[in-house]
N, C-alpha and C positions, 0 to 999 in steps of 0.2 A: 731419589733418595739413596746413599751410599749406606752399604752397611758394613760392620765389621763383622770380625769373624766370632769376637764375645765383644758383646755388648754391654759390659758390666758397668759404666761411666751414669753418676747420677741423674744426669741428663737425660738417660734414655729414659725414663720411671716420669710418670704422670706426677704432677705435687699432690699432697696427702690433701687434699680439698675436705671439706666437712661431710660432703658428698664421697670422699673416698673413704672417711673412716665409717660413716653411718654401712658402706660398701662391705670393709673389712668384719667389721661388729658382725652382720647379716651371716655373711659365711664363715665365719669362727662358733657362731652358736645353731650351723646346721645341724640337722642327723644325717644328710646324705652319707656321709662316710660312717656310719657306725653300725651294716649290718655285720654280721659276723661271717668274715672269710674266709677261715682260718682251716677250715678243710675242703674248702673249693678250689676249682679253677676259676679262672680271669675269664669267665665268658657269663655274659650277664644277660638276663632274659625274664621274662613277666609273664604269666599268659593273660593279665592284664594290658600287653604291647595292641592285642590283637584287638581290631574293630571291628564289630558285627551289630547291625540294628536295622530289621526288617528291610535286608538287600539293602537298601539305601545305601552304604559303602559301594555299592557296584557300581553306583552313577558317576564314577571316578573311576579312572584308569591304571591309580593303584591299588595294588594289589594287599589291602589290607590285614588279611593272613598268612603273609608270608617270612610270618618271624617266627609266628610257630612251627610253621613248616620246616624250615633251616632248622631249627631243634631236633625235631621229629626227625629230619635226615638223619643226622650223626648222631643220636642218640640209637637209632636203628638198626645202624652199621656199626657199633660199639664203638664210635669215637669221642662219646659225650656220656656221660653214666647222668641220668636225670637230677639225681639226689648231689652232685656236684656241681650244680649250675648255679649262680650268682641271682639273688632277688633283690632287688631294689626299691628305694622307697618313694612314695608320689613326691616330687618336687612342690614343697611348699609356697604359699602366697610370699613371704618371705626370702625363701631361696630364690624367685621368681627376677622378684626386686634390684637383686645383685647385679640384673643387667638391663630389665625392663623397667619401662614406667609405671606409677601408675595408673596415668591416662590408657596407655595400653591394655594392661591387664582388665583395666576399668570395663573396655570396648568388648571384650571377649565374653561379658554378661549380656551382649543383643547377640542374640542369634544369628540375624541379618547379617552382621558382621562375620560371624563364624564362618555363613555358608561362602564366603567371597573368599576367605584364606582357602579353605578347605577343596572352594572350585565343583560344593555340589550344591547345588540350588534350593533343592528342598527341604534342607537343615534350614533356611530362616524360616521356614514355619515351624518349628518346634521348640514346644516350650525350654527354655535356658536352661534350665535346673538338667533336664534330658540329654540336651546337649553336652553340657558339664560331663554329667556323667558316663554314656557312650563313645564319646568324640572327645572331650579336650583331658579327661581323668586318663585315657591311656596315653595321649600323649606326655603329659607331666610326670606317667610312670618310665617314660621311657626318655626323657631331661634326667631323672633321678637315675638311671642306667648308665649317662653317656657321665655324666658330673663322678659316678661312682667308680669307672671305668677308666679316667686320669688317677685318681688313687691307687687304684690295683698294679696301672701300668707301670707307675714313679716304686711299688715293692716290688712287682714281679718280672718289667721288663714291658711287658705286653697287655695287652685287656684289647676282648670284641664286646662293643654291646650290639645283640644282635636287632636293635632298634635304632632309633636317633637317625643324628645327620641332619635334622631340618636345618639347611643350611641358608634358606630364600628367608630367616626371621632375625633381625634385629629386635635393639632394644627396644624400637618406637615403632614396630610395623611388620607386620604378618605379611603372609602370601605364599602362594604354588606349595599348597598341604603342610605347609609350615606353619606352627600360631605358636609356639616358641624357641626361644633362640640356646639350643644346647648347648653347641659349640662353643660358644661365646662364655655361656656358662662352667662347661668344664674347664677353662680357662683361668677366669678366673679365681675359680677355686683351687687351683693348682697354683696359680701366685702365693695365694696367703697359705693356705693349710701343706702343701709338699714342697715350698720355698723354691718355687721355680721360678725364672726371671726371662728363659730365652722358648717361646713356641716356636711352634713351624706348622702350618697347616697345609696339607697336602691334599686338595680337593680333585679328584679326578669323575666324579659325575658327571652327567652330559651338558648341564645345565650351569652357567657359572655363579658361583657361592654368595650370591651379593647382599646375601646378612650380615654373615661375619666379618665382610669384608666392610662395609659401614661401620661395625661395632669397634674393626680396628684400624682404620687407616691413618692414623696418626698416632699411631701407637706400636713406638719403635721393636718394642720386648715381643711382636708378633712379625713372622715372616709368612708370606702367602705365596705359595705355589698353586695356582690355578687352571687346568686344562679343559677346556670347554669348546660346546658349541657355538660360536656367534652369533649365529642366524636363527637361535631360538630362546623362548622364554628364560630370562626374562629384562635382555635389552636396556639392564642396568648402567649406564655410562658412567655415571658418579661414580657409583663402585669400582668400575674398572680401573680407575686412576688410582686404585688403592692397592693392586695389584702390585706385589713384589716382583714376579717372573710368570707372567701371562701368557699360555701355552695354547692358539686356538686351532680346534679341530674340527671342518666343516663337514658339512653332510658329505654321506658316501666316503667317509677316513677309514680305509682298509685296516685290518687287524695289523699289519706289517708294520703302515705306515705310522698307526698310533704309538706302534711300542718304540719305535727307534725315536719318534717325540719323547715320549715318556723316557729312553734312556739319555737322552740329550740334556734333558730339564734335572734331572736327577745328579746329574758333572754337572751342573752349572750353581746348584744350590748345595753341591758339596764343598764349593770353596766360598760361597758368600754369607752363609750362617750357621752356626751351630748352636744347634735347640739342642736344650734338655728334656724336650717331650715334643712327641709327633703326634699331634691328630689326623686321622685319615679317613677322608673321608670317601667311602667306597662305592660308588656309587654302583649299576648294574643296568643304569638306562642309556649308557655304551652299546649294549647290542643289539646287534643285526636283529634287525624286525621292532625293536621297538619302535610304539606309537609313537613317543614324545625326541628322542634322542636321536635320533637322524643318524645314527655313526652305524657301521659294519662290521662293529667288531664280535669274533665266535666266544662261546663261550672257553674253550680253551687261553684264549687272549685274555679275558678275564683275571681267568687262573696264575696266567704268567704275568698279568699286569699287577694283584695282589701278592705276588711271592718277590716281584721286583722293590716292590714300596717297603714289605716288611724285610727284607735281607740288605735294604740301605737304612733300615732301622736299626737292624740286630746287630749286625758285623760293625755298625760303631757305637753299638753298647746305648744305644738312644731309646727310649722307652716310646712305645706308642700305642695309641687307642685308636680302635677302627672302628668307626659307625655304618650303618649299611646304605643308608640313604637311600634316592632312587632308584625305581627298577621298576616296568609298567607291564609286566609281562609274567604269566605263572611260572614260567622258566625260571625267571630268577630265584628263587629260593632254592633251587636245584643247583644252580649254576654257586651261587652264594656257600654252601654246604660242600661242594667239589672243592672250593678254593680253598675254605677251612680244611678241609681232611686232606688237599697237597700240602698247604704249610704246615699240619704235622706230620706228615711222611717226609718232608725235607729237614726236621727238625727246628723247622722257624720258630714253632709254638709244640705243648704239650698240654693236652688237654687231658690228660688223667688225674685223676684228683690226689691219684700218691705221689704224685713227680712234680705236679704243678705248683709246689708250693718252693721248690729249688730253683723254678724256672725268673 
């Protein structure tokens, strides 16, 4: 697929299908965009995000409160004032719709089903309504986070939702701790409601993005930068083919060696597209020692890998949201909160609630 450098030709744009307006209608009469931000900063958070329900969460490898934790970091260290954090609202059956089915969403009332995205076993014995509520109400709060977080970033430049990223969920299909599709979702919400026409999705997880990457492969107005593992879950080949600039990095990729990938990839989708908004999806199951991600990278690397992404955002004026995605290890919310508090001592971002509203 060639791409240009604006893509503005009506060609690139899907036809208005009945199915696109019933699409349009759904998210012109959301609430996602209407809590009041007006004395916050672009960093959005829930303690709603967090999962806790008799250990259970533990029989998973992630690390289910570690969004509060990232909070509690910089809020500690004075680089977050509590009372200037962004709340967001549960993403509605509704808002859901905009990019699921509703066969899918259907499937998400058996439990059985739950615990297979989810990857813990003992959620199919528990009653639905339970489920609902523990397990898929925080995740819909934190859909409502990343969808809110393209808003903020299209006024402010920037936006973290310090949740989201479920990037293994299409419209038609859950898996690996994903049971819905954010990304996909802030997207298209940023079509219709902040009149954006050119994405760039910027996945550097361990794991490659192969939700979003179905939700868009033939869908010119998205470009995909994807840097991954090959040799681990979850072994999507369809998807692959939908890949714009497919970056892989196998087990044992030294800290070095990642980043001079990542600066390579970064010159090469500077002349092939230009987005009016970056999703970023940050992943943190990059490093060294995690279970899941195979790769060797320190948490410094990290640091300098998110300050690379957002200063190829900044310095051309391109607005972007960063979700936090995976990370299989207590470290990472440590590590996560490091990289926030470098990009505002490099000036990438400003998270004070009196500045943040110029930024």
């Amino acid at each position: 697929m060639s791409w240009s450098r604006f893509s503005s030709s009506s060609s690139s744009y899907p036809p208005k299908t009945d199915a696109e307006t019933l699409r349009r209608q759904r998210i012109s009469s959301s609430k996602l965009y209407n809590p009041d931000v007006s004395s916050k900063v672009p960093v959005i958070y829930s303690s709603y995000y967090d999962i806790s329900f008799l250990g259970i969460e533990k029989l998973h490898p992630f690390d289910s409160s570690k969004w509060g934790r990232i909070c509690r970091f910089l809020i500690s260290e004075g680089y977050l004032e509590k009372s200037s954090i962004v709340e967001p609202l549960e993403a509605s059956t509704d808002d859901l719709l905009v990019v699921h089915t509703e066969a899918y969403l259907n499937s998400l009332k058996n439990s059985v089903n739950v615990a297979k995205i989810t990857e813990v076993a003992p959620v199919a014995m528990l009653p639905n309504w339970l489920v609902q509520m523990k397990v898929l109400y925080p995740f819909r709060r934190q859909v409502g986070g990343t969808v809110l977080a393209g808003k903020l970033a299209k006024e402010r430049g920037w936006a973290i939702n310090v949740g989201g990223g479920f990037h293994h969920c299409s419209g038609g299909r859950g898996g690996g701790f994903c049971a819905y599709a954010d990304i996909s979702l802030c997207i298209h919400f940023a079509f219709v409601r902040s009149n954006i026409s050119r994405v760039m999705i910027i996945d550097l997880d361990a794991h490659q993005g192969n939700g979003h990457e179905m939700d868009f492969g033939n869908d010119e107005r998205v470009y995909i930068l994807d840097m991954f593992n090959p040799e681990i879950y979850p072994f999507d080949m369809t998807a692959r083919n939908y890949i714009n600039q497919k970056v892989e990095v196998v087990t044992g990729t030294t800290t070095d060696e990642y980043l001079k990938k990542l600066d390579k990839a970064l010159g090469v989708v500077r002349s092939n597209f230009a987005p009016e908004l970056i999703i970023y999806n940050a992943g943190t199951d990059i490093l060294d020692g995690d279970p899941l991600g195979g790769l060797n990278i320190s948490p410094d690397g990290v640091v300098q890998r998110d300050e690379k992404v957002f200063r190829f955002a900044r310095e051309r004026n391109i607005p972007i949201v960063m979700v936090t995605s995976g990370g299989y290890m207590k470290t990472s919310a440590r590590v996560i909160a490091n990289s926030i508090i470098n990009l505002s001592k490099k000036g990438l971002i400003d998270t004070s609630a009196r500045r943040g509203l110029n930024q």
